[in-house]
Structure formats: structure tokens, C-alpha cells
N, C-alpha and C positions, 0 to 999 in steps of 0.2 A: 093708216094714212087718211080714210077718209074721217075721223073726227082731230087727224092733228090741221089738216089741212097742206095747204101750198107752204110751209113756213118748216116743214118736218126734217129735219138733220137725224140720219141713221149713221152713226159714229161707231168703228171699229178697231181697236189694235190687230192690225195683220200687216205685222213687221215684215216678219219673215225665220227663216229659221225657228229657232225657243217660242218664240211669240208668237204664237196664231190663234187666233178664233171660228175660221173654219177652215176645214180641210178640203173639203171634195169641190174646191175650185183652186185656179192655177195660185202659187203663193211663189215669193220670192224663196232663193235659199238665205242664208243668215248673213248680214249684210259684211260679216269679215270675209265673208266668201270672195265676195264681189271685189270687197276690195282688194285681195288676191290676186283676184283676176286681172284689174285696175283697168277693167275695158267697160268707159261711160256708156258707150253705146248701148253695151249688153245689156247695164243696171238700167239703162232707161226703157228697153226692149223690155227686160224683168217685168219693173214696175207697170207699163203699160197693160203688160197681160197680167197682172193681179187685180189691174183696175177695171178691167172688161169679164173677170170673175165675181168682183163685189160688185159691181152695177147690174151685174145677171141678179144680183139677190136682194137689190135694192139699196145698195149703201151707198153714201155720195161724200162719205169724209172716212179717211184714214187716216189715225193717230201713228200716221209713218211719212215720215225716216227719224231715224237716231242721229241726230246731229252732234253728239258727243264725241270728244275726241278720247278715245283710253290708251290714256295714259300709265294709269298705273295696274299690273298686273293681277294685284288684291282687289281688284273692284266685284264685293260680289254680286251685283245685280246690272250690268253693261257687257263687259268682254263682250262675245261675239255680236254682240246687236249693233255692236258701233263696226264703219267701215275699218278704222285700222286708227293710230295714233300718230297720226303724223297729219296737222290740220288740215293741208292742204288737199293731201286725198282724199279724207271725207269732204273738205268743200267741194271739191268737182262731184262726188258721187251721191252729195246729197241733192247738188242741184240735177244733177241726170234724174234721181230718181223721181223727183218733183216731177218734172218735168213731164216721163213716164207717165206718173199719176193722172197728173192733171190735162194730159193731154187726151184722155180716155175718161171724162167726168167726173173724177173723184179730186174732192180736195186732199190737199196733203197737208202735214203739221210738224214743225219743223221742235223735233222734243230732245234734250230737258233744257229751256232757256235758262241760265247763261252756260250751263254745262256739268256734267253728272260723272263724267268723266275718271276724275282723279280725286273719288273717294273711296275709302273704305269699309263703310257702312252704307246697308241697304237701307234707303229713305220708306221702303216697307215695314222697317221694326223700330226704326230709329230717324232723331232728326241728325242727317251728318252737319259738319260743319269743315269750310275749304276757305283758306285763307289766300285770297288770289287779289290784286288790287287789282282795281279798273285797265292800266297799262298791262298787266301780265293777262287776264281775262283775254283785253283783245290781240293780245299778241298768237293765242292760243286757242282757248274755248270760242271766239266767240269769230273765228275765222268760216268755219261754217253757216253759222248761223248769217252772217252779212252774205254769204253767197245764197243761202235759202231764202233773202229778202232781195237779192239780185234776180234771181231766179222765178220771183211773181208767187212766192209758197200761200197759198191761203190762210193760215194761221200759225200759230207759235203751241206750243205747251211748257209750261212751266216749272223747272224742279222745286223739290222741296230740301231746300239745300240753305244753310244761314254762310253769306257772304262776310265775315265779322271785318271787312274793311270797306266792304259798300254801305251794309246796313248790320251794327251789332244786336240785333235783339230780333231782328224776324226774316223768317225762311224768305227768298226769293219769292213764291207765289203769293206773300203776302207784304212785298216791300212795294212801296213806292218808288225809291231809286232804282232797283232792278228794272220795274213793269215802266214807268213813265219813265225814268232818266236814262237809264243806257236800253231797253226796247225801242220805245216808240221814240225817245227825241235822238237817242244814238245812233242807232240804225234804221229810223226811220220808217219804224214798220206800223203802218196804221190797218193792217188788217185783226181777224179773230186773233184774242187770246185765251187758249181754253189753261185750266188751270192743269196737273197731275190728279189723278182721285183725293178729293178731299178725305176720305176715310182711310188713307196710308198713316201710320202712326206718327210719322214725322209730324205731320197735324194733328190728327187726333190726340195723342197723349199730351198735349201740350197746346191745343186752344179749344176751347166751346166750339161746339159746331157752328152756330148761329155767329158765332163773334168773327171764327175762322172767314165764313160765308164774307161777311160785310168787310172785314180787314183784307180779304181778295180782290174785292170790287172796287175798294174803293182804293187801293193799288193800281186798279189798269185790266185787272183779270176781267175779258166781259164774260165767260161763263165759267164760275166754279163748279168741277163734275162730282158728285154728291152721288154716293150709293148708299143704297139703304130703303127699308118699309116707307110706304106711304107716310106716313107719321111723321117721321123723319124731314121727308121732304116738304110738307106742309109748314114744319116749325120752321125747317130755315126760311122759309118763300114768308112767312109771316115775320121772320125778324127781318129779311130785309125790306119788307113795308115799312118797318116800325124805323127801320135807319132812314128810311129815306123822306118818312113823316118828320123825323127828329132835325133832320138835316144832315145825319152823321153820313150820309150817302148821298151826293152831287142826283140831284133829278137830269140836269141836263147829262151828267158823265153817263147815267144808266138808259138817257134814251140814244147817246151816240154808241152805248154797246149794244143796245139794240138795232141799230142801223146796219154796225157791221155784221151781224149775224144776218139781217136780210140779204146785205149784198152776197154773202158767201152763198147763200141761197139761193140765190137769183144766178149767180153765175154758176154754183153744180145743183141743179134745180131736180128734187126726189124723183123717183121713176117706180114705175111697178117693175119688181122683177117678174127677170124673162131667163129662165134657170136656162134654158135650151142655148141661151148665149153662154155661157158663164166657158164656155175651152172652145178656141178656133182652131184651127189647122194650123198644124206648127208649132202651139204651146207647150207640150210634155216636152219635144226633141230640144224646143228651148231653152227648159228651167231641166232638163236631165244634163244639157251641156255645159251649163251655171253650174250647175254643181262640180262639174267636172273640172271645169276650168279653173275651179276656187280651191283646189285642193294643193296643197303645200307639203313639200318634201321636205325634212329634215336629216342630211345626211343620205347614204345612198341605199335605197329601198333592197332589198328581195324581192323576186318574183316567186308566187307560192303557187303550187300545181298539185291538186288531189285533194290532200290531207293536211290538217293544220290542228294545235291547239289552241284556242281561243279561253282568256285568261279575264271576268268583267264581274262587278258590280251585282247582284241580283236587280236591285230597283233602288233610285235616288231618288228625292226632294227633284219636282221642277224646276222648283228657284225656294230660296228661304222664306217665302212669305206664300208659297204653295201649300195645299193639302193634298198635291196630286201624285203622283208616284209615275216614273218614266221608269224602261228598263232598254236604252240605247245599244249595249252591247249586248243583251236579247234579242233584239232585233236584229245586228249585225248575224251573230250565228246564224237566224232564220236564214237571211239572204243570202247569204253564204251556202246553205243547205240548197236552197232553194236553185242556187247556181251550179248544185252539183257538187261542190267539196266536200270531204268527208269531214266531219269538224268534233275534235273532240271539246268537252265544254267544263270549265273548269269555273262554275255560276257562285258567287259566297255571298256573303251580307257583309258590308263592310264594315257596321258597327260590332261585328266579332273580330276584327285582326285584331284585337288587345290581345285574344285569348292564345294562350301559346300554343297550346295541341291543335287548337282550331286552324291558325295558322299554318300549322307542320304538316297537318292532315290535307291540306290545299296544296302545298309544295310536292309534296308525294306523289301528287298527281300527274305532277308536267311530263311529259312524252319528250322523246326523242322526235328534232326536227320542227318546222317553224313552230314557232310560239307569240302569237301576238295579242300584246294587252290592249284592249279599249279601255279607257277611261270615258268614263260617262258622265259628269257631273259638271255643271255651271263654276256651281261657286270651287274655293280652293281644295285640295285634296288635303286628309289628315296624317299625321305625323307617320302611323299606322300604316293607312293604305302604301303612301312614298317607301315607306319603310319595305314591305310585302312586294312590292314590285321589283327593289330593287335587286330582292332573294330571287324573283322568278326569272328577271333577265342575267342573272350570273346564271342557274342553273342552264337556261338556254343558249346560251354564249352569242356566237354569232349570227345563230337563229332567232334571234329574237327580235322582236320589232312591236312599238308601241304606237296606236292610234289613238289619235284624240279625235273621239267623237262631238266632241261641246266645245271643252274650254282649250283653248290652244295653250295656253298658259302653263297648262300640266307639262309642255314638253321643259320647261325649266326645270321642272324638279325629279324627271323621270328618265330615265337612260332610256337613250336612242338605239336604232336612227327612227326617226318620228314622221305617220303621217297626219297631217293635221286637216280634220273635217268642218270642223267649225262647226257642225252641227250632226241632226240623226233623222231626220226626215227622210220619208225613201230615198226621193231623188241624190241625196248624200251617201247612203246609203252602197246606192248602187255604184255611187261616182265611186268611193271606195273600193268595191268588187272590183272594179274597171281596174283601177289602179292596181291591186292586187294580181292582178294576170298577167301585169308589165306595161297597159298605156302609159305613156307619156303623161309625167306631174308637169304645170307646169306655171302653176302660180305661185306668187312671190311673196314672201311677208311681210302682211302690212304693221309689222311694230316692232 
């Protein structure tokens, strides 16, 4: 801080749920949760105490809320981040969470402008492309987002998405139409526009970095966000001299993105952190009852007492554009142990259910008496796993019961009755456990 100076933006994704970047301060649970729950109050309580965690640690912008509305259940990089698919509830829940945020120093960002929603391709490996015209956009995607400019959001983030009836040849973060014509003159939003990571492949395999850079800016994008070696960032900072010597880049458009970037500055203005702030009294009973309250019964539960089979995953992909490995129903067993049940544990790799013995040798396994599958994974489940479950809940009959730790979406394709977590952070976790003993479910589905 002291050689960036007074002008310094510490930028974080700490969504909630899937999406965190640190843990040992208070964090939302995943925002399908909330909207479960569909109580603004809470989601703005949420938000508030994640914002008084990242100001403990110095951060003064959160690349949160997901204002996306999911729609479609194939979506493999949204599901649970979004509040639910029905516009309306993410618009009230996107503004509570703003709200939340920003009422506690941190700017919010109102992400993926015009909406990420109802694809199905991750903008991570690939550029999707969503044929939505202007009138269906705002009837839909872009319902949220007008209430996150109602709501006073600090900034926008922009997907990387080809609109082929607004603009046919370039991704939203790098259209003009998008950023100037339905942003800033549509909705009237003249705050920051931060871009999506410029190095997701939707851009990368498909423009020059430098080209990327200056086709952003001179869209509307006031900061395209660029990872990568110093090198990297010097060549782009040098071509966009070079645009704006040539003229291919508005000197006046580049000092009014520099304006806005001061005001957002000025109004959540950097801080040293003060870690000893970062959890008040009242935060854990808070975000443990988020969790709680976000949790969705599918059909009518069992109460399980002692002893149980637990049926999961070994370790999954994060997300498809992850190198990181999660093991959610790992975790559940822990906690489960940890609460006392006797838990037998029936752990595989699920890139062996092709193998026929392999699979047999897994079935052989199941006990008499509850049997409950977690599914662990974001993106879709594969022919395989759907297949292997559905041998485990015949064998369990009416012992059996399926958790979706992640993607809610799996209770479609997986026999019930179903509880849905939306996510696998303790605090879900436990909400789980809770349920499991016979609390009262008592959130709704939001899709």
C-alpha cells in the first residue's frame, strides 16, 4: 500500500459457497442457498459480515454477487452461485446482498453483464455463444442487473459471452453495444466496469492479448483484469499507449475511466487490515443458520440415528477450468464421524464406473439400513456415475436417500427423496448433519 498509494483497489472473488478465496474469515454460504431461503434480510446480514471479514484483511471490492439468472440446468460453470432462476429473486437478492456489502466498506460487482446464465459452455475453455435479443435479455438476464443499478452497485463485471443478435462477431466484454448501448445508455449505469479475467480462453484463444486489451476499453470496459508474469502486463500497458497515441483509443473515454475508478476509491477508500476485526459476535450462529435455512428437501427425508452408509465420489475437479481436487462427501463422512455416527464408507473414483468388476465390487458393499449418496461435483454427473447410483438406491430401497452436496441439479437425474446443500463448506456441512437428525428443512426451490 504504501508504494501503490491512496488510489490502491484490493479485488477479491469471495462469492460464497464454490467460490472463495479465503477461508478463515466469515464467507457467505452459496448464493442458491439464500435463495432458498428467499429471506433478503439474511442475504444482506450474510453479506455485511463477509464485508467486515475482507476489510479485516484489507479488501475494499468484491467481485460478488452473481447476478445471473440459471436458467438452464447444463450450466457448467454458474448453478449454485446464482441465487435461483426465476429473475425476480435474484433481483431482490442481488440487491440485499449489495447492499450488505456495501454498507460495511466493500464495493460490490454486479457479475456476468448481460448474463451467463443459460449457457452451456464454460467461458473458462471456451467462447459460448446465447442467442437472446435485446427484448428477451431484458425481460430476463438483465432484470437483476437493473435492480443492482437501482440498488447504488459500484461496478459491473462483464461475461465473456458472443450475443449474435446484439453484436455477431465479439464477446460481450469486448462489444460496444453491450458495454455502451444496453450498460451505460440502457441502464444507465456510469459506475466501474471491470472486465471477466482477460486470460479465460473465451478471449485468449480467440484475440491477441494486447488487441483483447484495447477492443475492451474502447467498448466501455474501464479496467480489463489481465493475469499473468510482469511481461505480460507491461506488453499490454505498452499497446495500450500505442492505441491511444494512434488514436485507436478515445484519450478523453480513458481519462473518464480513470475518474471512475477514483470515485469507487474514494467512496470504499483502502484500509490496513485489522485481522482482529475480521468475526464479531454473532457471525458463525449467523452464517451456520444460512446454511441451515438454505437447505431443500426433495420428497420426505428419513431421520438417521447411529449408523449409516455413506455412498461418494473420492475427489472431483473444482470447477472444469480448476487444477484443484475437492472431496465434499469426504468431508461429509468426517462430520458425520465427528457427530458421532458410525459411518460405513463406501469412497471410489468415479472415472472407474465404466469398469464392470469395479463397479460390482462397490455394490457388494452397501449394508443394510440407511444408505445415503452425496454427489459432489459442480458441473453434470456422467452417464456412469447416474447409472451406479441408480443400482445403489434399488439395493437400499427405502433406505436410501441422496444428498446433493454442490449441484442441485443432480436431484434430476438421481432418485430420491433428495437433500439439497447447494454447497460443502462446514457450515453446509453441518446444516446437513442438523437435518439428518430430523431439524426441520425448510427452504424452497429456487428453480
Amino acid at each position: 500500500r504504501s508504494l501503490a498509494g491512496d488510489d490502491f483497489l484490493v479485488a477479491i472473488d469471495q462469492e460464497g459457497g464454490g467460490v472463495l478465496r479465503l477461508l478463515d474469515v466469515p464467507y457467505p454460504p452459496p448464493a442458491m442457498a439464500l435463495g432458498a431461503a428467499d429471506d433478503t434480510g439474511l442475504t444482506r446480514s450474510v453479506a455485511a459480515a463477509a464485508a467486515r471479514g475482507l476489510r479485516s484483511t484489507g479488501v475494499n471490492i468484491d467481485f460478488a454477487p452473481v447476478a445471473d439468472v440459471n436458467v438452464n440446468p447444463l450450466n457448467p460453470v454458474i448453478a449454485d452461485r446464482s441465487f435461483g432462476a426465476d429473475p425476480e429473486l435474484v433481483a431482490r437478492h442481488v440487491s440485499a446482498f449489495i447492499e450488505g456489502l456495501q454498507s460495511e466498506g466493500v464495493a460490490a460487482s454486479a457479475k456476468h453483464f448481460p448474463g451467463h446464465g443459460d449457457v452451456a459452455v464454460d467461458s473458462h475453455l471456451a467462447l459460448p455463444r446465447l442467442d437472446r435479443s435485446a427484448a428477451e435479455l431484458s425481460r430476463l438476464e438483465l432484470l437483476p442487473f437493473r435492480a443492482a443499478v437501482q440498488a447504488g452497485v459500484a461496478s459491473f463485471m462483464t461475461a465473456h459471452i458472443v450475443f449474435p443478435q446484439l453484436d455477431p462477431d465479439l464477446p460481450a466484454t469486448l462489444s460496444p453495444v453491450v458495454i455502451r448501448t444496453l450498460l451505460r445508455e440502457g441502464l444507465g449505469f456510469d459506475g466501474v466496469v471491470f472486465s471477466d479475467a482477460m486470460d479465460m480462453k473465451a478471449i485468449a484463444d480467440n484475440f491477441d492479448p494486447v488487441e483483447a486489451n484495447v477492443l475492451a476499453m474502447s467498448a466501455g470496459v474501464d479496467a480489463p483484469l489481465n493475469i499473468g508474469p510482469v511481461r505480460h502486463h507491461l506488453a499490454i500497458a505498452d499497446g495500450v499507449e500505442r492505441a491511444l497515441a494512434e488514436g485507436r483509443l478515445d484519450p478523453a473515454a480513458a481519462a473518464r475511466s480513470r475518474e471512475r475508478l477514483a470515485t469507487l476509491t474514494a467512496a470504499f477508500p483502502p484500509v490496513a487490515g485489522q485481522p482482529e476485526a475480521a468475526w464479531s459476535e454473532g457471525d458463525a450462529e449467523l452464517l451456520d443458520g444460512a446454511a441451515l435455512r438454505g437447505l431443500v428437501a426433495l420428497g420426505e427425508l428419513p431421520v438417521i440415528r447411529g449408523s449409516l452408509t455413506v455412498v461418494t465420489p473420492a475427489a472431483v475437479w473444482r470447477s472444469a477450468a480448476s487444477q484443484e481436487q475437492v472431496g465434499p462427501g469426504v468431508d461429509l463422512i468426517a462430520e458425520l464421524k465427528r457427530e458421532g455416527f458410525r459411518v460405513e464408507e463406501i469412497v471410489f473414483d468415479p472415472e472407474r464406473l465404466t469398469e464392470t468388476a469395479y463397479a460390482a465390487s462397490l455394490l457388494a458393499q452397501v449394508q443394510p439400513g440407511p444408505v445415503v449418496y452425496a454427489s459432489a461435483r459442480r458441473t453434470p454427473l456422467s452417464e456412469a456415475e447416474v447409472s451406479f447410483v441408480h443400482e445403489v438406491a434399488g439395493l437400499a430401497g427405502d433406505d436410501f436417500l441422496h444428498v446433493a452436496l454442490w449441484n442441485p441439479y443432480h436431484a434430476h437425474e438421481l432418485p430420491g427423496p433428495a437433500l439439497l446443500a447447494f454447497g460443502y463448506r462446514p457450515a453446509s456441512l453441518r446444516a446437513v448433519v442438523t437435518a439428518l437428525r430430523g431439524a426441520p428443512v425448510t427452504g424452497v426451490l429456487p428453480f
